[in-house]
N, CA and C atoms as a LAMMPS dump frame, in Angstrom:
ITEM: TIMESTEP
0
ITEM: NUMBER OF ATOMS
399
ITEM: BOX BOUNDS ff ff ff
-5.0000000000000000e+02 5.0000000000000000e+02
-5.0000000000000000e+02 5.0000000000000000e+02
-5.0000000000000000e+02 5.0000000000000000e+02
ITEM: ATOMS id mol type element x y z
1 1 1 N -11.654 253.36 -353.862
2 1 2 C -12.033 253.852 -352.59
3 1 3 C -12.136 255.371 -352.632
4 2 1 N -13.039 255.593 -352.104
5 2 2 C -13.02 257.211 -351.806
6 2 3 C -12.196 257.87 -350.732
7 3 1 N -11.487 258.883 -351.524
8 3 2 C -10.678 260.179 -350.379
9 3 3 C -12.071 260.652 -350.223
10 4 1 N -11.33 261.436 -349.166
11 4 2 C -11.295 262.499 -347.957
12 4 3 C -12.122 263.786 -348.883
13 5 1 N -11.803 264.207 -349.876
14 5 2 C -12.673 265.303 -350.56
15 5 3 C -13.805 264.948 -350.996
16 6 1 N -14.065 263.467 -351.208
17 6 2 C -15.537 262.728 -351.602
18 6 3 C -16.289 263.06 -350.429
19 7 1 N -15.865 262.926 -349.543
20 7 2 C -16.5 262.573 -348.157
21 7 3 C -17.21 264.1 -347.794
22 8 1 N -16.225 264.93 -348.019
23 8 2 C -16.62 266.013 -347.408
24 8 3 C -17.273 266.83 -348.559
25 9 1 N -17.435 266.306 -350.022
26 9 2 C -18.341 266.771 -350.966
27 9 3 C -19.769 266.337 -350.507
28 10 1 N -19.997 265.128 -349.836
29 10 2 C -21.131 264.032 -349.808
30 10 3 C -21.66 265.106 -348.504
31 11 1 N -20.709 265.362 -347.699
32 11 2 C -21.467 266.139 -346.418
33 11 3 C -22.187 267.353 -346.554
34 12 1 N -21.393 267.887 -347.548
35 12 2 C -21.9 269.434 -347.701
36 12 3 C -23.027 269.775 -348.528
37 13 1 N -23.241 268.06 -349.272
38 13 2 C -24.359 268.819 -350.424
39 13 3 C -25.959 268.195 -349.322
40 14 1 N -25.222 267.045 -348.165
41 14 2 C -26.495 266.875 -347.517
42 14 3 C -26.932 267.849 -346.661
43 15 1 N -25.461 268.439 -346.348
44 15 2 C -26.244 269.392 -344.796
45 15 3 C -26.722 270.906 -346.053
46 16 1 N -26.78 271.031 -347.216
47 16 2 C -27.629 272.511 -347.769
48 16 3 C -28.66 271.571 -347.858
49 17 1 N -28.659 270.231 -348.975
50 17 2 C -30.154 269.735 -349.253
51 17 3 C -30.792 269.792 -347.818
52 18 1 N -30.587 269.158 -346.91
53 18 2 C -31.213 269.3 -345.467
54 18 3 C -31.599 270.27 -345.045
55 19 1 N -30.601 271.569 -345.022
56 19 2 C -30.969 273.115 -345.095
57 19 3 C -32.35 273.599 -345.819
58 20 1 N -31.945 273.24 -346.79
59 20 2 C -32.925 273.616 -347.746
60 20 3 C -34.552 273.207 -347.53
61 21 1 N -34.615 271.969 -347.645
62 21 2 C -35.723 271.422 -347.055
63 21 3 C -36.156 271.846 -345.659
64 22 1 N -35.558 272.437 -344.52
65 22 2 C -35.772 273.292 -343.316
66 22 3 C -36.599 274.219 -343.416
67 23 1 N -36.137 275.061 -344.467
68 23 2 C -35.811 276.728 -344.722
69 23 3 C -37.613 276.035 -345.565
70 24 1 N -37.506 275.323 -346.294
71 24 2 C -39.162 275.114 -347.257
72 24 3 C -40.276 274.966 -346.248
73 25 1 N -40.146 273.828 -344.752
74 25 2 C -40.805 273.742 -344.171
75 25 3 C -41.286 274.573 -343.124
76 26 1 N -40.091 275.181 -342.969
77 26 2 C -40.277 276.499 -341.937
78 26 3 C -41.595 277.771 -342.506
79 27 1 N -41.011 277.397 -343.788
80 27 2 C -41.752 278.912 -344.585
81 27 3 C -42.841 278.306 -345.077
82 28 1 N -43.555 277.161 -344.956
83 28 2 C -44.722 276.772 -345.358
84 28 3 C -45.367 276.659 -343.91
85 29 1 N -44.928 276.565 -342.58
86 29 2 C -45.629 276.352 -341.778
87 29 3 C -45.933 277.974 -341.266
88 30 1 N -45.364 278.803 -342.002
89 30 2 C -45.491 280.974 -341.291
90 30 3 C -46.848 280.4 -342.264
91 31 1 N -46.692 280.186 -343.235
92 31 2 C -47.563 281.071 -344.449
93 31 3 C -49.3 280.127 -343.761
94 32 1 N -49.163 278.919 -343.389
95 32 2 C -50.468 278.546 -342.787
96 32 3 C -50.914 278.783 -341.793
97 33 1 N -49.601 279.343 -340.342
98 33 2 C -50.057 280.075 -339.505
99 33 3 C -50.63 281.538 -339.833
100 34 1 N -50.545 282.236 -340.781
101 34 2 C -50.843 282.898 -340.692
102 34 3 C -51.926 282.922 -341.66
103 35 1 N -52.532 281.852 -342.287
104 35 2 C -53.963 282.02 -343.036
105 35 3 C -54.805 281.617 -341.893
106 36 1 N -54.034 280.762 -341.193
107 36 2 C -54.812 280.275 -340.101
108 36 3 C -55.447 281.355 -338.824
109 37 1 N -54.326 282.422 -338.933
110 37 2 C -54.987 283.775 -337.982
111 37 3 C -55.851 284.551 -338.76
112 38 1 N -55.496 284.471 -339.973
113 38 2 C -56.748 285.798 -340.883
114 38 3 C -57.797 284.777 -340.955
115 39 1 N -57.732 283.663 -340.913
116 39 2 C -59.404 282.856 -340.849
117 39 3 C -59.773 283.281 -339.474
118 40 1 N -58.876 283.283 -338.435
119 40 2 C -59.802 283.428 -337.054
120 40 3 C -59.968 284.742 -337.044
121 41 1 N -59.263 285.979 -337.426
122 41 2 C -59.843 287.285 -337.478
123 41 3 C -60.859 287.456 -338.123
124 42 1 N -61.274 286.561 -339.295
125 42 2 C -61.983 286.816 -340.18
126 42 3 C -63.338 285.804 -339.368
127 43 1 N -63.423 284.653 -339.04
128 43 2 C -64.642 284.308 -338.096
129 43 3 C -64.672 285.478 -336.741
130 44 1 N -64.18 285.868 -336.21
131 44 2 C -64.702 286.954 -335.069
132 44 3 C -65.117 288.17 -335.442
133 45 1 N -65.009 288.499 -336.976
134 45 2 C -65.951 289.41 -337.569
135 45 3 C -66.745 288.851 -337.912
136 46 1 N -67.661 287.895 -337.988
137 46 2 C -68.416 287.03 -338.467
138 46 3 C -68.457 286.417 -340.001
139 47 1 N -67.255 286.187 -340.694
140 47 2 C -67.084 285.326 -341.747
141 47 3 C -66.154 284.583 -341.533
142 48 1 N -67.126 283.186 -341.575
143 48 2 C -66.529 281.826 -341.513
144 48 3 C -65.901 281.534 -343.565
145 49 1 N -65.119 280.986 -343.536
146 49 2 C -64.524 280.913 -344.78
147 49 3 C -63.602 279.272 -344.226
148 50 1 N -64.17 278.431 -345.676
149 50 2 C -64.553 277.09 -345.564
150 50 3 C -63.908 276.524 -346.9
151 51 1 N -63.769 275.016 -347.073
152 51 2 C -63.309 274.384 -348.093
153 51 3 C -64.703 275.244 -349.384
154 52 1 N -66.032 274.962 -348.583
155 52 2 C -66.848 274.846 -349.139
156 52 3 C -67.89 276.269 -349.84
157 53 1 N -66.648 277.311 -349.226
158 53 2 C -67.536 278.822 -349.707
159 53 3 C -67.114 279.502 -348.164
160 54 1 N -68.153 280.754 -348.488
161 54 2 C -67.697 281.696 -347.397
162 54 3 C -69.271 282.031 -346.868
163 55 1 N -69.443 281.859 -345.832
164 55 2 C -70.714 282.35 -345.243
165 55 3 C -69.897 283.429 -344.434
166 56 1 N -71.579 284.573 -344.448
167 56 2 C -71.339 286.002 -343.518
168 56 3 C -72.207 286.159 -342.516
169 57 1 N -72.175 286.499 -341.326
170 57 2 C -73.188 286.378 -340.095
171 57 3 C -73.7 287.996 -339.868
172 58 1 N -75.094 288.11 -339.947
173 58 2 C -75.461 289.262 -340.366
174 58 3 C -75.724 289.225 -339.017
175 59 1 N -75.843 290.289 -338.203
176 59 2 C -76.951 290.717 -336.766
177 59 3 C -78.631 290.785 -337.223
178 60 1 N -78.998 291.269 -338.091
179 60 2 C -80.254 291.493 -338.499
180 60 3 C -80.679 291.117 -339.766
181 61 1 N -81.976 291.002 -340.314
182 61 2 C -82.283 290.936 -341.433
183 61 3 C -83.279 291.842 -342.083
184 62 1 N -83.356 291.931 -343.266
185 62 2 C -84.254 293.03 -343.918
186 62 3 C -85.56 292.519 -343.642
187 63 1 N -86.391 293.358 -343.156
188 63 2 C -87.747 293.014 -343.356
189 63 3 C -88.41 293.357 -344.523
190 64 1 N -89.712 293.726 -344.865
191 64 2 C -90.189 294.554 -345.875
192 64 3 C -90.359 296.001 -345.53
193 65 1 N -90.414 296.218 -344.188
194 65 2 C -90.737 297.817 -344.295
195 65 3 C -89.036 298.459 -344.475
196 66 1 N -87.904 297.948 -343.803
197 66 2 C -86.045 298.277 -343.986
198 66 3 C -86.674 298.513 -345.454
199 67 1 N -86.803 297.056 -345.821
200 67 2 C -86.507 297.222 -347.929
201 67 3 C -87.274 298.514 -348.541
202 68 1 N -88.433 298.786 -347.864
203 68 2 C -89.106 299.89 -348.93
204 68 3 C -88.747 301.378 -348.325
205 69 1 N -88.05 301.216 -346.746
206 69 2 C -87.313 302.539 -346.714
207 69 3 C -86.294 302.625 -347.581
208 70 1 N -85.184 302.028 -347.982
209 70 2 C -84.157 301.531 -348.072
210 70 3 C -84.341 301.806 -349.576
211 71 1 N -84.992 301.609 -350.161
212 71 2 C -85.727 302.131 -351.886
213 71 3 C -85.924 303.217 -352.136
214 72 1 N -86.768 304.011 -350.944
215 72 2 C -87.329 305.234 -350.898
216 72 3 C -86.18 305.911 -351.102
217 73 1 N -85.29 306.015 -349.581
218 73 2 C -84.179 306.883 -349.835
219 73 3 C -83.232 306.863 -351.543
220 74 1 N -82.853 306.08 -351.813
221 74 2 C -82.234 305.403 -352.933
222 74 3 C -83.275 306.604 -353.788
223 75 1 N -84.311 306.366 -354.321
224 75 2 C -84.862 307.182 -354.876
225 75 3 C -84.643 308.509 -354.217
226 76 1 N -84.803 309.25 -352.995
227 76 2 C -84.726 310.312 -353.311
228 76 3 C -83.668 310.938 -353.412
229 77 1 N -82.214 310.191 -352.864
230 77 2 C -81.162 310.461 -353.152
231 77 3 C -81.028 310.698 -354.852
232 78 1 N -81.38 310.015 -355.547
233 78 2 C -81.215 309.821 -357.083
234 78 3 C -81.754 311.338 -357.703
235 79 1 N -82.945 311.375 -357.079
236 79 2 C -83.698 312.251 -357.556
237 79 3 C -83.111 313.866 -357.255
238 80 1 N -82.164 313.978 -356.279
239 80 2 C -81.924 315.129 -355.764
240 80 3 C -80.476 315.385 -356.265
241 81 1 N -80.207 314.404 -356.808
242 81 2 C -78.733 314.455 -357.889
243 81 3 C -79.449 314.563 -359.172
244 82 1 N -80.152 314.155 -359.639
245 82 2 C -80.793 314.586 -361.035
246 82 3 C -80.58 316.133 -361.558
247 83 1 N -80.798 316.188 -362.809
248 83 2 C -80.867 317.727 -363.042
249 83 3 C -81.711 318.234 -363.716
250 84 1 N -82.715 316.953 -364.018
251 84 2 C -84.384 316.905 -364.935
252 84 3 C -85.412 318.069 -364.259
253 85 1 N -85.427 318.896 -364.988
254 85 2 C -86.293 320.501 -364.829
255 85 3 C -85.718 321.489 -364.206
256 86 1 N -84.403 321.241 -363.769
257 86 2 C -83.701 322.227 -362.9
258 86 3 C -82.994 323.632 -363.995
259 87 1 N -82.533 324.491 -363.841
260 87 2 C -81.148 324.954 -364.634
261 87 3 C -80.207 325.301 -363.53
262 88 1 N -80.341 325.118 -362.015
263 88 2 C -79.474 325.529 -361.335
264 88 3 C -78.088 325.031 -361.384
265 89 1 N -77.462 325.624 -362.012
266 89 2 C -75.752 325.612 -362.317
267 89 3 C -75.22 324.939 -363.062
268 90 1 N -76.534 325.413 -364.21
269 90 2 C -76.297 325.073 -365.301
270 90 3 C -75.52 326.614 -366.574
271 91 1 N -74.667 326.201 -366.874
272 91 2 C -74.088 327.129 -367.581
273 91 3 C -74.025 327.348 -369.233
274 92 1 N -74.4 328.344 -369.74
275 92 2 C -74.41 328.331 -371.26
276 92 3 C -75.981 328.65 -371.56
277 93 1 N -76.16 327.889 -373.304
278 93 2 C -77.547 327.483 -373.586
279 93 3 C -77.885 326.641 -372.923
280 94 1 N -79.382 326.793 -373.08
281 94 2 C -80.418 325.435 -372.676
282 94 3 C -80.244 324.259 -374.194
283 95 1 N -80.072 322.73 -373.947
284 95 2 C -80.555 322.678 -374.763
285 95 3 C -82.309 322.854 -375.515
286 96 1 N -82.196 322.738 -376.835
287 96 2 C -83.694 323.185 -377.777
288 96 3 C -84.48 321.417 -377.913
289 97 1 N -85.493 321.79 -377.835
290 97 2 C -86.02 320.36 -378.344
291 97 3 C -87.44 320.577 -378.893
292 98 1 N -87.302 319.392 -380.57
293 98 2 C -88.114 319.836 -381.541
294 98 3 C -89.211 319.186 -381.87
295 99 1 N -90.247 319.475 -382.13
296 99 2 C -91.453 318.029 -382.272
297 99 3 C -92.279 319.418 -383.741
298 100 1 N -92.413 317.95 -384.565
299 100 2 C -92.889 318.286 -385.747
300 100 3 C -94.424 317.633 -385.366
301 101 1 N -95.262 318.499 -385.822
302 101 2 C -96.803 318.537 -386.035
303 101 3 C -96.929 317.757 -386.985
304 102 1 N -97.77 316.216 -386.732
305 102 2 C -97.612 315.063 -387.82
306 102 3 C -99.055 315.93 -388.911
307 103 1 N -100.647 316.5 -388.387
308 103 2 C -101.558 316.66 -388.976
309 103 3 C -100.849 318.176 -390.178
310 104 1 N -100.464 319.01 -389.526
311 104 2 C -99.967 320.109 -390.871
312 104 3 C -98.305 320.328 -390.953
313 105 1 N -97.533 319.417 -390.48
314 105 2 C -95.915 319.333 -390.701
315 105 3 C -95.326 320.467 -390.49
316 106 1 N -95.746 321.224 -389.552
317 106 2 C -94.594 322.308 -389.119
318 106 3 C -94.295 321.724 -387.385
319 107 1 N -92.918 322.834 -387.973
320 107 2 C -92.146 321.943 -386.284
321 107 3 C -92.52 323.07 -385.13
322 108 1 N -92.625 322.806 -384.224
323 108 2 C -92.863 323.295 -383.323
324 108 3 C -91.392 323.399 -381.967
325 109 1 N -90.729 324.51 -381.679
326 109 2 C -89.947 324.323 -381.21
327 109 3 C -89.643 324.796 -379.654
328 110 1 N -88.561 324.269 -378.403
329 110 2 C -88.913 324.778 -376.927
330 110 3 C -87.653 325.494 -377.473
331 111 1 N -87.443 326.393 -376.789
332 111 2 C -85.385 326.822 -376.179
333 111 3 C -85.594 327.616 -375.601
334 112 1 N -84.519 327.448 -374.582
335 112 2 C -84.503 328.541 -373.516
336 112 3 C -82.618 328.886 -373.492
337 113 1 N -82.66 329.865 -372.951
338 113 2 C -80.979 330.386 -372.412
339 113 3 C -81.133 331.61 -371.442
340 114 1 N -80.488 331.127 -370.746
341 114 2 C -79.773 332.477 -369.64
342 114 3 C -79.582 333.763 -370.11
343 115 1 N -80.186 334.594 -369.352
344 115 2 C -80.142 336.135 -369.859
345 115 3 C -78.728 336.711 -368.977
346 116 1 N -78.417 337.806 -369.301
347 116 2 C -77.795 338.418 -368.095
348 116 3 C -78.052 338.526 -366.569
349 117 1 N -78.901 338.582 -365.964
350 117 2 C -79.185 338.599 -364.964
351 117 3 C -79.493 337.287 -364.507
352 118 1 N -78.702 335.807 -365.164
353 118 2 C -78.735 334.574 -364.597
354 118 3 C -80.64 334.065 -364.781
355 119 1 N -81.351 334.736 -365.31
356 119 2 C -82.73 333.85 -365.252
357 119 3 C -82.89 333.578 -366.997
358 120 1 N -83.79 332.737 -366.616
359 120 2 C -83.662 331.741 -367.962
360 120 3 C -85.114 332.241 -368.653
361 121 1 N -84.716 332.178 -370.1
362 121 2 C -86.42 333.201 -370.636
363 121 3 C -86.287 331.787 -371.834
364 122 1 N -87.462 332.028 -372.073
365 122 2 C -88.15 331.122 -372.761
366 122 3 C -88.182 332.099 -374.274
367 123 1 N -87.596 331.359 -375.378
368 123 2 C -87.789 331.62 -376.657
369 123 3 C -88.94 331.172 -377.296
370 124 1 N -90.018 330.19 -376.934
371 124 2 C -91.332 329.928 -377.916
372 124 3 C -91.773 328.22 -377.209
373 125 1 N -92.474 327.982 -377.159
374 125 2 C -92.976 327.237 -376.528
375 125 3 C -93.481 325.584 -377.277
376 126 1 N -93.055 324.44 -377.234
377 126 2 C -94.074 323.901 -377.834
378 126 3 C -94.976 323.513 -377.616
379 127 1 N -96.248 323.967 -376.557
380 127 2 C -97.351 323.438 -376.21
381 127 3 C -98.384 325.513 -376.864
382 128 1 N -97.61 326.207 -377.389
383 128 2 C -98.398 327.253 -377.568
384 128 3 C -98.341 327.595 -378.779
385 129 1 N -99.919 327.807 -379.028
386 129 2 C -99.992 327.805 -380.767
387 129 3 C -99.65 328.596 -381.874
388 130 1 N -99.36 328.327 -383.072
389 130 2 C -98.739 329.581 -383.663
390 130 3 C -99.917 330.162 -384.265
391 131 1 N -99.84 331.554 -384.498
392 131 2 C -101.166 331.558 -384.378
393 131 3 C -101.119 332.153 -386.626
394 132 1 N -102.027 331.976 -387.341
395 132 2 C -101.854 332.036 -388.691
396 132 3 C -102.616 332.873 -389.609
397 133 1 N -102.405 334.153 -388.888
398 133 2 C -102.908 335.503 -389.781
399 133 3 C -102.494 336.141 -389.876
């Protein structure tokens, strides 16, 4: 027969297991209330989010003339960050660049660099001829 310390071993390990299992269900029902509010915050910004994927609810759509503004800028933004023909704040040498004459094999060379007074002079050209006398 069981004492009195069986009894009250048998009670204590049901009322934590019982506890325990509380404390699991409690904290699984926060964690779905609260996916359950970031889904509804998240549909009243307009994304529905589903077993099946996430759709987004746009107000408008691109037409073709949006898309080819929408390019344009893109380009001229690009273009106005570029630094292709510029030297403005550019510091040092220029680089030189060399092209060899395939018909009589001499090279023909550009370079430029900053003088003192910040303007840029041209050392020799390769579109100007050398001349051979």
């Amino acid at each position: 027969m069981a004492n009195w310390l069986d009894l009250f071993s048998l009670v204590v390990m049901l009322a934590i297991t019982v506890g325990v299992i509380y404390a699991i269900s409690i904290g699984v029902q926060q964690v779905s209330d609260a996916i359950n509010n970031t889904k509804q915050t998240l549909k009243d910004k307009g994304v529905h989010i589903s077993d099946k994927g996430v759709s987004v609810k746009t107000t408008s759509r691109f037409n073709r003339e949006d898309y080819v503004d929408a390019t344009q800028r893109g380009f001229i933004k690009a273009m106005g960050a570029s630094s292709f023909g510029t030297t403005e704040g550019y510091e040092g040498e220029m680089p030189s660049i060399s092209r060899q004459n395939s018909s009589t094999g001499s090279i023909k060379s550009l370079s430029s660099s900053k003088g003192d007074d910040g303007s840029v002079k041209k050392k020799r050209s390769f579109m100007t001829r050398k001349s051979s006398h």
